[in-house]
N, C-alpha and C positions, 0 to 999 in steps of 0.2 A: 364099216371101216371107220377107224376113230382117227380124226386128223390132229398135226401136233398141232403146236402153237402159234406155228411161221402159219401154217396151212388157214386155219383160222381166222385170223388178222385178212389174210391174203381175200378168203371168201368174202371176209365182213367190209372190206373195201368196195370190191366186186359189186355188191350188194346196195351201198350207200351213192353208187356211181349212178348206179342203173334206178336209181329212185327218184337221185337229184334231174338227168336226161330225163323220165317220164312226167316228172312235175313240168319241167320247162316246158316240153310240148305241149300240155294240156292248156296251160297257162295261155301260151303265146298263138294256140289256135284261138280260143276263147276271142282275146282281146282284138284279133284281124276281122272274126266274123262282125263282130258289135263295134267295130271304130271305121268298116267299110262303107261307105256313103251311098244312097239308096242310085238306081240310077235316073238321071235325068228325063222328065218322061217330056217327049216329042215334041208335044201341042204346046209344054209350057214358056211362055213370054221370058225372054234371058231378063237376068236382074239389070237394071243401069247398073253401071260403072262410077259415073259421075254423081256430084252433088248436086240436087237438083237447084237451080235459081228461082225465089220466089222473087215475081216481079214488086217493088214498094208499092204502096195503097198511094193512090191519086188524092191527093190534097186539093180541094178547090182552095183559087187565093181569095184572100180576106177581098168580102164585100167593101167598096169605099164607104168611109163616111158618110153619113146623110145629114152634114153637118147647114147643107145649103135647102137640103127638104127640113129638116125640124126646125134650125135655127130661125128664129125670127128679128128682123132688120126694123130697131127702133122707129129708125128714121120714116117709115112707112107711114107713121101714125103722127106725127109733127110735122109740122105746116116747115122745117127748116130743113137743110140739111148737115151733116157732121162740119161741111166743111162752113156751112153758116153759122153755126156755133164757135167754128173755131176762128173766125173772124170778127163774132161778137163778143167773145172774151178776151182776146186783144185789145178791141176797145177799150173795153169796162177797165182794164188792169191799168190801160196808159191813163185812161179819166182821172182815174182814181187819185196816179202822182202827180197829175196837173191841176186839179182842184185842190189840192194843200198844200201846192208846193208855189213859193210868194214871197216878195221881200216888201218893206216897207217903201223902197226906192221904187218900185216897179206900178207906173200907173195901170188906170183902168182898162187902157187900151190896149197896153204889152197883157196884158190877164188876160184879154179876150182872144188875141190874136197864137195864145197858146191853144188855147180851145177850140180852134179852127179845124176842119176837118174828125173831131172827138165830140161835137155836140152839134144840134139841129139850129139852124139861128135863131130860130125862136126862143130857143131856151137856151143859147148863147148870149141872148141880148139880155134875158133875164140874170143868170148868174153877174152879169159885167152892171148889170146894177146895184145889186147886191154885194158885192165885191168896193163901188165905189160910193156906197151911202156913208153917212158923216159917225152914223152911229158904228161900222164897222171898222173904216179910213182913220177915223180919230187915232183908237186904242193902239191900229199897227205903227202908225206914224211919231208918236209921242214915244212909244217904250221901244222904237226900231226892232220889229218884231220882222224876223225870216224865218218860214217853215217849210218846212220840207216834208211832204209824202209820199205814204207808199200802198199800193192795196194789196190784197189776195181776196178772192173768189172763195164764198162758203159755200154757195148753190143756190141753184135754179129752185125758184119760188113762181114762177107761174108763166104763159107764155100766151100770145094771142096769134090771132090770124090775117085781123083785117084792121089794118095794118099786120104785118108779123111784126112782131117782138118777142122780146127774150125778157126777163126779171129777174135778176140774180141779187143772191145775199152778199154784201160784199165789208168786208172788214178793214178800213181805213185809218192808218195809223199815221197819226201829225205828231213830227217833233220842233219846236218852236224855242228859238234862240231869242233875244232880247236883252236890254239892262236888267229883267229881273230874271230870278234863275230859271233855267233852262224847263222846259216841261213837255210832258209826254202824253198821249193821249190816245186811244183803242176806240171809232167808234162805228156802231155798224149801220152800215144803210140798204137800203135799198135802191137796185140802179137800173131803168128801164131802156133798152136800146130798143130803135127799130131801122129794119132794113130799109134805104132809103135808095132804092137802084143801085142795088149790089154793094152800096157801102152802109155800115152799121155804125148807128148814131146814138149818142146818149140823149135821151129826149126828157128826163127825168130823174132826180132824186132826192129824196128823202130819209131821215133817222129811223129806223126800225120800230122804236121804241115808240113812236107818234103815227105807225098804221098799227099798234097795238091796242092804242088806248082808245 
């Protein structure tokens, strides 16, 4: 039987229907077997849920210091302590401005009584000689000579025991007024104090330059 042309079309529809339905089943079987999820087997541990918390690594705290086991305390090894040092350079600094510090009007006995408690008497009695011999007294008295001192401290040059004392460098600057002009002077000495029951005395001193030579 020969079908027209309405007929035709009509089958070839038919046809095109019935191929696109069998694709899709085949299709959409396929993808349900292979996207269905195995099933859960009995014995196994459920997964967590949550995120787990890893607890922080324990830090030990910093070891202290072993500034008091390494360090080592000068003082250990000197017959003085810090705070006898710093008693004896008090001294030495006030000596320093009272030995050049002088007017011509100023007897022997105002010089000495400046050095009172800064020098030992025995070598109080000596500088207040030397302060008022003829050969020194002259020159201040004739050209009205006033000076004025000042020290600072360069450093410890040696120390003893028996007696303790100290020996510092010390740098003594005298400025000296007068009828003639003015003059200035740097000079360095050496200056020995010792502990005399707890107070610190100047028991000596001398020019630098003359424990060189």
């Amino acid at each position: 039987m020969e079908l027209n042309t309405g007929q035709q079309r009509l089958l070839f529809g038919v046809v095109v229907v019935a191929l696109v339905g069998l694709g899709y089943f085949l299709i959409s079987g396929r993808h349900q077997s292979s996207a269905a999820p195995p099933p859960a087997s009995p014995s196994a541990t459920p997964a967590a849920t949550g995120t787990a918390s890893v607890p922080p690594a324990t830090v030990p705290p910093p070891s202290p210091a072993a500034t008091a086991a390494g360090g080592a305390d000068i003082y250990e090894w000197l017959p003085f302590t810090q705070a006898d040092l710093t008693e004896a350079s008090k001294t030495v600094v006030a000596f320093a401005a009272a030995y050049d510090t002088w007017s011509y009007t100023e007897s022997a006995t105002a010089y000495g009584a400046k050095l009172a408690g800064l020098v030992t008497p025995q070598y109080a009695a000596a500088l207040v000689y030397g302060y008022g011999t003829s050969g020194v007294a002259g020159p201040r008295m004739s050209d009205k000579q006033v000076s004025t001192g000042t020290g600072a401290i360069d450093s410890i040059t040696s120390f003893g025991a028996d007696p303790t004392s100290i020996t510092f460098a010390v740098t003594i600057t005298q400025q000296v007024t007068s009828t003639k002009p003015a003059a200035s002077s740097d000079s360095v000495y050496t200056v020995t104090v010792e502990d005399d029951d707890g107070s610190w005395l100047v028991s000596n001193l001398e020019l630098s330059s003359l424990g060189n030579q």
